[in-house]
C-alpha positions as CSV (number, residue, x, y, z in Angstrom):
1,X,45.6,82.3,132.6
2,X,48.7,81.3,134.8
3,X,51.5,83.2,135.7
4,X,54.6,82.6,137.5
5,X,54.2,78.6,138.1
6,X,56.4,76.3,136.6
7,X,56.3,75.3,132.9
8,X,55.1,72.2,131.3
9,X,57.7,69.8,131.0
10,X,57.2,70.0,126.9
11,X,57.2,73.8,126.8
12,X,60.5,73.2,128.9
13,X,62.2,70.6,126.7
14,X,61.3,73.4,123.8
15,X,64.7,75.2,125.5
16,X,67.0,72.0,126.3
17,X,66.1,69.4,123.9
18,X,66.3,71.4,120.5
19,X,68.7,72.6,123.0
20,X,71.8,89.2,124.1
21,X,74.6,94.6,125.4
22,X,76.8,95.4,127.9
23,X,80.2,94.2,128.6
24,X,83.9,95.9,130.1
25,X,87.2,94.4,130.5
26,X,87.4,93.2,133.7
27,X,84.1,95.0,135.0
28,X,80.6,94.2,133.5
29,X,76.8,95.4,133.8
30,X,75.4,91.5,134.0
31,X,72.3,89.9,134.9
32,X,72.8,87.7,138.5
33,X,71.4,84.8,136.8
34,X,75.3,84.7,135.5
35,X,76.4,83.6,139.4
36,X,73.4,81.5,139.5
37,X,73.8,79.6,136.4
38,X,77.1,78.7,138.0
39,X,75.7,77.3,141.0
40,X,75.8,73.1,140.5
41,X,72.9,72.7,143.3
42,X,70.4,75.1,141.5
43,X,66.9,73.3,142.3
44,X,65.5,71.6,139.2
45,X,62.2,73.1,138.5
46,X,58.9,71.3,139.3
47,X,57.9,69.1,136.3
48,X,54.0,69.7,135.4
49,X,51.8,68.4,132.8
50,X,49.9,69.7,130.1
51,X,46.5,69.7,130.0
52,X,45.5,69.1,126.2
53,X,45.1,65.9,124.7
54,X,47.6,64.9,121.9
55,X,44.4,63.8,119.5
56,X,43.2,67.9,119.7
57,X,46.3,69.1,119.2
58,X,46.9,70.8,115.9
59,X,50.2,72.4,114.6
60,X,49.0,75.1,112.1
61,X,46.0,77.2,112.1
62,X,44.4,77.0,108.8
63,X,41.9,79.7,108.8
64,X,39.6,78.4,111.4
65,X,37.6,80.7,114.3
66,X,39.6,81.5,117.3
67,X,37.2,80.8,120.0
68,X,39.6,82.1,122.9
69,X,43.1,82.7,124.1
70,X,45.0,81.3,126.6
71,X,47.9,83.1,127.9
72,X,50.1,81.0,130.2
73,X,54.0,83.3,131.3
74,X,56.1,81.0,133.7
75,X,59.2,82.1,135.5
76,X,62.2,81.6,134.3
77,X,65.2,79.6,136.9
78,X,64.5,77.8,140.1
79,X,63.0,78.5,143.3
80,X,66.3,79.3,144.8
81,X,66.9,82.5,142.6
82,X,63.6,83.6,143.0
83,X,64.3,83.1,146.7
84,X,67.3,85.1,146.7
85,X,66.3,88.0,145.0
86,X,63.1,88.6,146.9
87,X,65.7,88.8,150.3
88,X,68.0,91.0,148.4
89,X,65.3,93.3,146.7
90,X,61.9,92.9,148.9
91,X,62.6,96.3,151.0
92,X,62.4,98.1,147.1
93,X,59.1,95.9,145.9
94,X,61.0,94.3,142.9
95,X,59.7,90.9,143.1
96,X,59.9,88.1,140.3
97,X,56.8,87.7,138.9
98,X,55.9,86.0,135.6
99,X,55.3,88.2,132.3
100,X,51.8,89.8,132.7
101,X,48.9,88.5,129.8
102,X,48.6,92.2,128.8
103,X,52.3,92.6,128.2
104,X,52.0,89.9,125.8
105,X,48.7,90.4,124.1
106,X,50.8,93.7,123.0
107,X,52.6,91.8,120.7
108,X,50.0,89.1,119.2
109,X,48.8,89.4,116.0
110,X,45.8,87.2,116.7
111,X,42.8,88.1,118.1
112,X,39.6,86.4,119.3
113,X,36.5,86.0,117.3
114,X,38.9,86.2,114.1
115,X,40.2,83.6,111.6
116,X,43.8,82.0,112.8
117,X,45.8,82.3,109.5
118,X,49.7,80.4,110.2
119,X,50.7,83.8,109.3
120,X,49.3,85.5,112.4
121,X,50.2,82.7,114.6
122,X,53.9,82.6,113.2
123,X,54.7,86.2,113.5
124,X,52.9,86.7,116.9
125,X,55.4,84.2,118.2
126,X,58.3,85.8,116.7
127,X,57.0,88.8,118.1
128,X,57.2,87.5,121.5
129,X,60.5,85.9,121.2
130,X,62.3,89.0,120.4
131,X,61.6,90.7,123.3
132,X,64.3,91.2,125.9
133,X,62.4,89.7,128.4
134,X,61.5,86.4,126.9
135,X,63.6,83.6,126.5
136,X,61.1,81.6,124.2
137,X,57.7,81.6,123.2
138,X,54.9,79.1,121.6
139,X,51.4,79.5,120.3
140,X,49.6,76.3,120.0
141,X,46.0,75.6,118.3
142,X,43.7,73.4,120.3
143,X,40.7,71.9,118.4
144,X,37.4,73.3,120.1
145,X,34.7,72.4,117.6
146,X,34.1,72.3,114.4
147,X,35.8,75.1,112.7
148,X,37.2,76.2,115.6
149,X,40.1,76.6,117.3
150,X,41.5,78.3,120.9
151,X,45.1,78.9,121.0
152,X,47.4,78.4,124.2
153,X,50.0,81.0,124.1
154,X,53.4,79.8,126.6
155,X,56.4,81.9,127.6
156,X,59.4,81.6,129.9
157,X,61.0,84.8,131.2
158,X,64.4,85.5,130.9
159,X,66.3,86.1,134.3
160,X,65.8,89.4,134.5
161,X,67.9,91.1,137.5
162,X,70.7,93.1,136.2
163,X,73.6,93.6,138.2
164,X,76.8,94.9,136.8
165,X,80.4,97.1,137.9
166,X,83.6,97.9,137.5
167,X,86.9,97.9,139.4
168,X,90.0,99.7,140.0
169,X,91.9,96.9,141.0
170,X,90.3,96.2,144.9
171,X,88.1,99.2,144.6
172,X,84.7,99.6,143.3
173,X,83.8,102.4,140.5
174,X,80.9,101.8,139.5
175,X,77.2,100.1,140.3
176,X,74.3,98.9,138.2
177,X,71.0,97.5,140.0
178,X,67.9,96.9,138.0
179,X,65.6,94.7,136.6
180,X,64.3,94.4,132.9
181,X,60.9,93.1,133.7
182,X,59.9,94.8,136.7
183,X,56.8,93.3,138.5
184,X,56.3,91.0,135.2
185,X,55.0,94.5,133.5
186,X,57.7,94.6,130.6
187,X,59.5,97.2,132.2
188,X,63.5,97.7,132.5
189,X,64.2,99.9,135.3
190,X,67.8,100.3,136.4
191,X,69.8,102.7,138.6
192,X,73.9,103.3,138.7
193,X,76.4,105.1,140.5
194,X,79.9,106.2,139.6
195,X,82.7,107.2,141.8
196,X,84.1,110.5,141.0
197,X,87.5,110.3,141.7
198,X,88.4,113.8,142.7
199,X,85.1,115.1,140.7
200,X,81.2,114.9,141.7
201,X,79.9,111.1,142.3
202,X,77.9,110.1,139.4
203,X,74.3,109.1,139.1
204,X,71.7,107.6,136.5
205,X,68.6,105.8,135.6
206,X,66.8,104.6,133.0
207,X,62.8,103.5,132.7
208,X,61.6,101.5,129.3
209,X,58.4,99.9,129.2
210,X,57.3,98.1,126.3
211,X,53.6,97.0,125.1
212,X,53.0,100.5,126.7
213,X,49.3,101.5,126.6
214,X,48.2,97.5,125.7
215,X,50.1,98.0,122.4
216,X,53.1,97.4,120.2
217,X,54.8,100.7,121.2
218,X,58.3,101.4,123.7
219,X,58.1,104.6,125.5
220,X,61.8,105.4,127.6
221,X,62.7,107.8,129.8
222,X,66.2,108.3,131.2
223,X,69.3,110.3,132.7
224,X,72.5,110.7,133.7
225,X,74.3,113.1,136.1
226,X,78.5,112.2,135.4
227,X,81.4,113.2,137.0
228,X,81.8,115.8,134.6
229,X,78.5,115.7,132.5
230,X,75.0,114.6,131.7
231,X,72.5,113.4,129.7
232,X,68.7,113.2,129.2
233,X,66.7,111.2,126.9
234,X,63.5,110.3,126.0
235,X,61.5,108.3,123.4
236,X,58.2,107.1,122.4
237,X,58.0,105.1,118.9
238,X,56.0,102.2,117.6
239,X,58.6,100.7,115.2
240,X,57.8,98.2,111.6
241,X,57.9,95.4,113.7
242,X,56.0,92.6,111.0
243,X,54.9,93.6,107.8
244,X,51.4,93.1,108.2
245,X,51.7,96.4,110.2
246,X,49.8,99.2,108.8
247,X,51.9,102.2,110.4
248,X,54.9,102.8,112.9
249,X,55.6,106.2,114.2
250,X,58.9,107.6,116.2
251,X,59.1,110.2,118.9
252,X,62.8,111.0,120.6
253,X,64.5,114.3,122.1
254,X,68.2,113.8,123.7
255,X,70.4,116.4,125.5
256,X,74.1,116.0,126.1
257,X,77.1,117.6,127.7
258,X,80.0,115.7,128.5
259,X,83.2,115.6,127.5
260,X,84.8,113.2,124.7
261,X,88.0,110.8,125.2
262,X,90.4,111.5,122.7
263,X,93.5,109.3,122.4
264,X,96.9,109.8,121.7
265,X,99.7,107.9,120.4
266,X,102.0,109.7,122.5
267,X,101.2,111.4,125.7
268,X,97.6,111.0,128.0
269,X,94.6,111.2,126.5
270,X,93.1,115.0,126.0
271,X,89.3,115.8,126.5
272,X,86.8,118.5,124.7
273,X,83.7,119.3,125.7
274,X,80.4,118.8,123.5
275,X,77.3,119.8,124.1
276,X,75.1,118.5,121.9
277,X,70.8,118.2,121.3
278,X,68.2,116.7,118.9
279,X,65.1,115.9,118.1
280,X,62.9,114.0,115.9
281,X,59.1,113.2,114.9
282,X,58.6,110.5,112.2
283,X,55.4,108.5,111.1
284,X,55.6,106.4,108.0
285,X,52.5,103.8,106.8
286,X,52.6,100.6,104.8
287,X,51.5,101.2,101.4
288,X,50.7,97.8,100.0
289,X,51.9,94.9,98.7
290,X,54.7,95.5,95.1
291,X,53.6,93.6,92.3
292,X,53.4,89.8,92.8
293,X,56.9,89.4,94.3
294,X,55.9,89.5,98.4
295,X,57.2,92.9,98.9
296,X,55.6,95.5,100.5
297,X,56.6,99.5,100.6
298,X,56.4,102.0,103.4
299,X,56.5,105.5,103.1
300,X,56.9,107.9,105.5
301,X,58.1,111.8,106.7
302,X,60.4,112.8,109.2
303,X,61.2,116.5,111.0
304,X,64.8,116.3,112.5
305,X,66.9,119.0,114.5
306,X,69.9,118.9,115.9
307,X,72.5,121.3,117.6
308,X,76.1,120.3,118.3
309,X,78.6,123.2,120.5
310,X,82.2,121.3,121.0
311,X,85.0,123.6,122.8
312,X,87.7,125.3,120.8
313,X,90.1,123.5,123.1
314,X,91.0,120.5,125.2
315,X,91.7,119.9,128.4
316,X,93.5,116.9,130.4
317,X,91.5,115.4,133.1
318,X,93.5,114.9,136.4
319,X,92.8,113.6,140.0
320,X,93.0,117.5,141.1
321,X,90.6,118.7,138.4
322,X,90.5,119.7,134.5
323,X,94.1,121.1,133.5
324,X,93.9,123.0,129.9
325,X,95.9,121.4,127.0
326,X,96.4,124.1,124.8
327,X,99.1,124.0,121.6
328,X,97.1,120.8,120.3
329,X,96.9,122.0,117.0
330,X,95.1,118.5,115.7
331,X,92.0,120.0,117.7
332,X,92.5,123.5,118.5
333,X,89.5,125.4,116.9
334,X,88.7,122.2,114.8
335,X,85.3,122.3,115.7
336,X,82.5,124.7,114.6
337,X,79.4,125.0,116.3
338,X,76.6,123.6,114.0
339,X,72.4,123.4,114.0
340,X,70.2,122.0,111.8
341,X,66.4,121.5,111.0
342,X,64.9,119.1,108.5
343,X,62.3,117.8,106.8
344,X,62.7,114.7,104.8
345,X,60.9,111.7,103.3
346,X,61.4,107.9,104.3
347,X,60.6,105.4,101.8
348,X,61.4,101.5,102.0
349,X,61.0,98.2,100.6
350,X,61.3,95.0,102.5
351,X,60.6,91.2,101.1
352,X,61.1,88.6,103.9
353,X,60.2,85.5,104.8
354,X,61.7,84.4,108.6
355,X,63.3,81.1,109.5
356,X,63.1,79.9,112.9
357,X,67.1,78.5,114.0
358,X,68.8,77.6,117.0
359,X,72.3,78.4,118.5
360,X,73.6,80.5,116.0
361,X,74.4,83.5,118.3
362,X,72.8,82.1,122.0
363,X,74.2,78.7,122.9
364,X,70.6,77.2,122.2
365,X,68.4,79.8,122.0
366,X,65.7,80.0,119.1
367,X,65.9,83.2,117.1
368,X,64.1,84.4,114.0
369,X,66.7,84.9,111.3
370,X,65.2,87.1,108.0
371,X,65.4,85.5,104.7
372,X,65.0,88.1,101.9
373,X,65.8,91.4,101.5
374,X,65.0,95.1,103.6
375,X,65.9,98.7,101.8
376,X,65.4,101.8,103.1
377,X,66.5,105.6,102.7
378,X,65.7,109.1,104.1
379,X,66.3,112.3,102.2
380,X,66.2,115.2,104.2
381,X,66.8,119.2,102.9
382,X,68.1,121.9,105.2
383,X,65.0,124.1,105.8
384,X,67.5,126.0,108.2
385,X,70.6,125.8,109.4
386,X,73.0,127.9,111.4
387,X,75.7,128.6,109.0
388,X,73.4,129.6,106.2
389,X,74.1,126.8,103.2
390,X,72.6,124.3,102.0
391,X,72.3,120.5,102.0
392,X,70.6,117.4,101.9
393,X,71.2,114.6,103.8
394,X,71.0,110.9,103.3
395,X,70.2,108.1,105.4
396,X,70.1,104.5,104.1
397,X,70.2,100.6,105.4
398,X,70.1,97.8,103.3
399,X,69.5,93.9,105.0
400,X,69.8,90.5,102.9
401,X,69.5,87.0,104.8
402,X,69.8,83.8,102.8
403,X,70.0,80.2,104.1
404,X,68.5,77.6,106.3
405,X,69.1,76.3,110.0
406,X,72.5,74.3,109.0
407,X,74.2,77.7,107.0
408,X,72.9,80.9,106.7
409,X,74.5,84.3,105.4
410,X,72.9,88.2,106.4
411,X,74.6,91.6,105.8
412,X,73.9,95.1,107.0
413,X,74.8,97.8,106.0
414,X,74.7,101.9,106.5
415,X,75.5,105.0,105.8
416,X,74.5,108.5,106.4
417,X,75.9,112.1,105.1
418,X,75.6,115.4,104.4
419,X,75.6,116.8,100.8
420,X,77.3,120.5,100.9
421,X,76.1,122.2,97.7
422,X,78.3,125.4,98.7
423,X,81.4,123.5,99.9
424,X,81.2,120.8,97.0
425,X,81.6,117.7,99.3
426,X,80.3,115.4,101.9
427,X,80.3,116.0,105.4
428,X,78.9,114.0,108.7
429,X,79.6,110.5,106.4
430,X,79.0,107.5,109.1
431,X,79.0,104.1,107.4
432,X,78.7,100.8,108.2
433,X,78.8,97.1,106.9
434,X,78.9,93.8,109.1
435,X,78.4,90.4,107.6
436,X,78.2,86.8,109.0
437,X,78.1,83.5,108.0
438,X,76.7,80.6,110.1
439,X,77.7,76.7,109.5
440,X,76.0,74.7,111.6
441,X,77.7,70.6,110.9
442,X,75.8,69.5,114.3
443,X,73.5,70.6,116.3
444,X,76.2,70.9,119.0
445,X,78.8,73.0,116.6
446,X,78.6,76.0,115.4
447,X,81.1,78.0,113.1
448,X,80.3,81.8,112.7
449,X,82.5,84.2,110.7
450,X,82.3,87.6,110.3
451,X,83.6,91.2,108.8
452,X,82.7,94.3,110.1
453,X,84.0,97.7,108.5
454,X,83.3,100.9,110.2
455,X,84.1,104.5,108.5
456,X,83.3,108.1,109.7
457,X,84.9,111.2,107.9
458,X,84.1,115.5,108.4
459,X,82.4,114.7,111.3
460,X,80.9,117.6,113.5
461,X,82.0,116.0,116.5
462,X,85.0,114.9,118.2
463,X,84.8,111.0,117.5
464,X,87.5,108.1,117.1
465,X,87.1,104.7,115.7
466,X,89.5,102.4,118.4
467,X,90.9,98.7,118.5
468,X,89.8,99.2,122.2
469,X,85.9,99.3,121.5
470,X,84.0,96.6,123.2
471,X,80.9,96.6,120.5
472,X,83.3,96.5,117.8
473,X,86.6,96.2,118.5
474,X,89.4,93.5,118.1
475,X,89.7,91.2,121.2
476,X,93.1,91.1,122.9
477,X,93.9,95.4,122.1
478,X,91.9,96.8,124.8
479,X,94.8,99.3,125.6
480,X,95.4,100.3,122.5
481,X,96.1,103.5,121.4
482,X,95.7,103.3,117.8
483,X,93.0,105.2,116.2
484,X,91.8,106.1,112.7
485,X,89.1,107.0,110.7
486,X,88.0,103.6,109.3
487,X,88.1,100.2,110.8
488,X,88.0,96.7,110.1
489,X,87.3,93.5,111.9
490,X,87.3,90.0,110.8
491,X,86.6,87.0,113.7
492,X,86.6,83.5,112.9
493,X,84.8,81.3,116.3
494,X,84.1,77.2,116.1
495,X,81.6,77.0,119.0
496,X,80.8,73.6,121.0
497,X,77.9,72.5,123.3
498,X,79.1,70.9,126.5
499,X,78.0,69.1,129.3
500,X,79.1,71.0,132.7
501,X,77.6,71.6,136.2
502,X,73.8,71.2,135.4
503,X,71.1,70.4,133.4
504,X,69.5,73.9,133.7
505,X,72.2,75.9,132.0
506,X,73.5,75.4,128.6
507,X,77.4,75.2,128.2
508,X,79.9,75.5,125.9
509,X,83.5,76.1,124.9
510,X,84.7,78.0,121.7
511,X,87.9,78.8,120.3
512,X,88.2,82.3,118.2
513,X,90.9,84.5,115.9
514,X,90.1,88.1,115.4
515,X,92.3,90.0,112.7
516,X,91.9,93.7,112.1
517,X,93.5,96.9,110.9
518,X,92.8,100.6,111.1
519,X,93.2,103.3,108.5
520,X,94.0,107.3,109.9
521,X,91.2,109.1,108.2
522,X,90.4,113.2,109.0
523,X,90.3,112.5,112.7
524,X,92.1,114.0,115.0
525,X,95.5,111.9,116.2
526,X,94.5,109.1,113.6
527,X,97.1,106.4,112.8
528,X,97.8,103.6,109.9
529,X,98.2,100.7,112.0
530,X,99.6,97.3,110.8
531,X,97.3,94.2,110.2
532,X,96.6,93.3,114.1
533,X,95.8,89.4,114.9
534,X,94.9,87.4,118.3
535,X,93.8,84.1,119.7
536,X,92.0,83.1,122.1
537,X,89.4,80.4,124.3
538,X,86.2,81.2,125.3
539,X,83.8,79.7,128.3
540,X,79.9,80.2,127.1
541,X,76.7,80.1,129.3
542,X,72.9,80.5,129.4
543,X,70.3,80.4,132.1
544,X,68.3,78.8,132.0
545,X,68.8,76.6,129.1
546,X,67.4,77.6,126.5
547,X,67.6,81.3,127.5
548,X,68.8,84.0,124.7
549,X,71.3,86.3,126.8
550,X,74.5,84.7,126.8
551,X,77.3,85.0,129.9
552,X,80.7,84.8,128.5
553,X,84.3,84.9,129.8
554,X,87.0,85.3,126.8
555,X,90.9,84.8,127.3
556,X,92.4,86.5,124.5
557,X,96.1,86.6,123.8
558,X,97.5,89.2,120.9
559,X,99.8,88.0,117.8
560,X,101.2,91.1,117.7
561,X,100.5,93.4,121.2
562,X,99.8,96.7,120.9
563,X,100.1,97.4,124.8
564,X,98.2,94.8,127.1
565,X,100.0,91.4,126.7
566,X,96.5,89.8,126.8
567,X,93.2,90.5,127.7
568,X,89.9,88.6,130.1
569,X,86.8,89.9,129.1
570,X,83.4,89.0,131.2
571,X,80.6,90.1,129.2
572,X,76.5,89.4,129.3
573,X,74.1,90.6,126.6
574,X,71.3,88.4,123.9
575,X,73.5,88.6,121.4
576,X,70.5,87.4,119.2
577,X,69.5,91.0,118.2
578,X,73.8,91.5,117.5
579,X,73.2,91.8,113.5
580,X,71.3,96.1,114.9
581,X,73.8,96.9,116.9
582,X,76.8,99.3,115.8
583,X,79.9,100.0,117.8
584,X,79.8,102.4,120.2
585,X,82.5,104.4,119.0
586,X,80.4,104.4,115.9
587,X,76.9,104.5,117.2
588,X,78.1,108.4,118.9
589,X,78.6,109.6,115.0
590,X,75.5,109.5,113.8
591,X,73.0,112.2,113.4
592,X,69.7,112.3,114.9
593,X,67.4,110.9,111.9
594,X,65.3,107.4,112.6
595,X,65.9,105.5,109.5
596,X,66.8,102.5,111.6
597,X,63.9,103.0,114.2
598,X,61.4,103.4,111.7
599,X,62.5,100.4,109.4
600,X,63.7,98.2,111.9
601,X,61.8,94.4,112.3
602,X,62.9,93.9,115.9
603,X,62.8,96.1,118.8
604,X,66.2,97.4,119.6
């Protein structure tokens, strides 16, 4: 087994030859590898050899006895980052080293003294790729006898030091340190502070390790004490990750009190206070292949609970403390205070078959792309519930892919929503729908086009869909103080690989239009806007090449301004895993059930 030397040159040229979620105008949580990438005298790193023959290596496994497995992690960038961050980060123990073999056994379906099926071998490397600390991953067959093979497994790390902020213009709010591989175990630890401006200084942390216990599960643990707030959270689950998985389970428990940003078209921004809980224990199992189509089913139960408590009344936030707002009758006693428990069944079909492309959301990154189709829903009955009716709630997500590496089409979509028998209506409805196109003419263009549409309506909580989120948002508005009840988002970006600075970054350049619009809905201050358009350029990076989390800087200049005359955006995240993520004006809405943790394929 090695760890943490440098990788063969052909695992290298894997990442350059064929040569991802945080982000804030003017202030982003980022890995340093973003500076470093930047950095035209990064060392190249040391060129070694492999140490198989070309005659005994085989491409496929075709059934044959695994004999043994070879694990081999290397460290992703050059000496001189590894250099710098041991100075910076020695005193704390947080030292680079290489993926451990244990982390990745976690996620390999193949085992020794068993028959290597392609399958196996396939879906083991997929396994490996989508994890946030891996930038790419192969699994190679070696001849060793007659009916025999041993496989060499071969990683390189993503740069995994996070460092991120924010600004008010010279001065410094906010802090993020961390690392999302911590001593090569598979662990994301990081820590931030906030200024409190008048109010208590803010601190938080968060702990994830996956492959926890030498297996395919995530367990995460974290916190936050705000300004004017906090959080805990915690989570334990062992998501569909591959359909050859016989069971997946979910354990999560959450705690909130803050207060929620509500914006006006007139006037500053007014706050109310929520205080909200849930919980949730789910287990679902595979239950066998559908007819001769592929498909498989899963089937599973969930127990749910949730509590939400907002204030009767707002309150404006001000250097000298919280001033009350009252005579807002848009929110004034809008709120009731609401608590469920449920028990529901999860049932859910999913036929795929995955496609291994490149630069369709990295620069050059390899990412697994589903073709097929994914369907699941939840139906959950009130077994009590604090205002003494009756409902059932619904929880769906439907996922189709179709394509190859030069064009490819996937949707998503959600929803969620109460069914009031007594009332006669729907409450809590969240729903979503993004989809994207891919046109690849070269391998150094890309096109990508997409829609997104978000709605929420009779929502339990104070929530706002805004041309100013960063998740989904439009570029160029971030200012804006427009809101509404449903939202839509359509983006249009030609993409181009570039040679710049050095060799062990990927480059490129990419011109984009966003247009969107914004309908009022039930929520509180909600506007019609007109159609909303800008333009803009965009500067693209990766390190090192071949990595999946991409470092962008975006200029983008409105059609039509609705306050900020244009906006810069600096943003880092592996935009690879972009088709699970909502908004995060959106992703606040919804309830506690785990459809999506359950059902999901990729660990999110």
């Amino acid at each position: 087994m090695g760890i943490g030397a440098s990788p063969p040159k052909k695992l290298r040229e894997l990442g350059s030859s064929a040569r991802t979620r945080q982000e804030a105008t003017l202030g982003v949580r980022f890995p340093a590898a973003l500076l470093i990438a930047m950095l035209p005298l990064a060392q190249v790193l040391a060129q070694g050899t492999t140490s198989t023959s070309s005659t005994s290596l085989r491409t496929t496994c075709n059934g044959e006895l695994i004999t043994k497995i070879e694990i081999h992690s290397y460290l992703a960038g050059s000496s001189f980052a590894a250099d710098a961050w041991t100075a910076a980060t020695g005193f704390a123990g947080m030292h680079s080293t290489a993926t451990r073999p244990e982390v990745i056994r976690a996620y390999l379906r193949v085992a020794e003294g068993t028959p290597c099926t392609e399958l196996d071998r396939t879906e083991s490397e997929r396994l490996l790729r989508a994890q946030r600390f891996i930038s790419s991953a192969t699994i190679r067959p070696i001849e060793d006898g007659p009916g025999n093979v041993r496989l060499v497994v071969e990683t390189v790390d993503e740069i995994p030091f996070l460092v991120g902020g924010s600004f008010q213009g010279a001065k410094l709010e906010s802090l993020l340190l961390g690392t999302e591989n911590f001593g090569g175990r598979g662990i994301t630890l990081e820590l931030s502070e906030q200024q409190g401006n008048g109010y208590r200084t803010g601190f938080g942390g968060d702990f994830v390790k996956y492959g926890a216990f030498g297996r395919p599960l995530t367990l995460a643990v974290g916190g936050e004490l705000d300004p004017l707030g906090d959080a805990l959270r915690f989570e334990f689950s062992k998501p569909f990750l591959t359909e050859q998985q016989p069971n997946g389970f979910h354990i999560g428990a959450s705690e909130l009190n803050n207060y929620f940003d509500l914006k006006r078209p007139i006037g500053d921004d007014v706050f109310l206070n929520v205080r909200r809980s849930s919980y949730d224990v789910g287990v679902g199992t595979r239950v066998g292949q559908i007819g001769h189509t592929g498909a498989i089913g899963v089937l599973g139960g969930l127990l749910v609970g949730e509590a939400v408590n907002t204030a009767s009344e707002a309150v404006f936030m001000t250097d000298s403390g919280l001033i009350a707002a009252p005579g807002l009758p848009e929110v004034d006693n809008r709120y009731q205070t609401f608590s469920v428990v449920r028990v529901g069944v999860y049932g859910g079909i999913r036929n795929l078959k995955f496609t291994t492309v490149r630069g369709f959301d990295a620069v050059t990154a390899a990412q697994d792309v589903g073709n097929g189709l994914q369907f699941g829903l939840f139906v959950g009955p009130s077994i009590w519930e604090s205002q003494h009716t009756s409902d059932y709630f619904l929880s769906g997500e439907f996922y189709s892919g179709i394509g190859n590496p030069s064009s490819f089409f996937e949707m998503r979509i959600t929803g969620e929503g109460r069914a009031d028998r007594q009332n006669q209506r729907w409450d809590g409805v969240v729903s979503y729908g993004k989809f994207v196109w891919y046109v690849k003419p070269s391998f150094v263009e890309t096109w990508v086009t997409s829609l997104e549409i978000s709605g929420i309506q009779h929502l339990e909580l104070p929530v706002q869909l805004s041309f100013g989120d960063h998740e989904g948002g439009l570029w160029g508005f971030p200012s804006s103080q427009t809101v509404g009840g449903q939202r839509a988002v359509f983006r249009v970006e030609k993409r181009r690989i570039i040679p710049l600075f050095t060799k062990k970054a990927d480059w490129a350049v990419a011109l984009f239009a966003d247009a969107g619009k914004i309908w009022s809905g039930d929520v509180p201050f909600g506007q019609t806007s007109p159609v909303r358009a800008a333009a803009g350029v965009s500067l693209l990076s990766a390190y090192p090449a071949g990595g999946k989390r991409t470092y962008r800087v975006d200029l983008a200049i409105p059609v039509n301004p609705d306050g900020a005359k244009f906006e810069i955006r600096f943003s880092s995240s592996d935009e690879t895993r972009s088709i699970w993520r909502q908004p995060n004006d959106l992703a606040v809405a919804h309830s506690a059930a785990v459809l999506q943790n359950l059902g999901s394929w990729t660990p999110r």
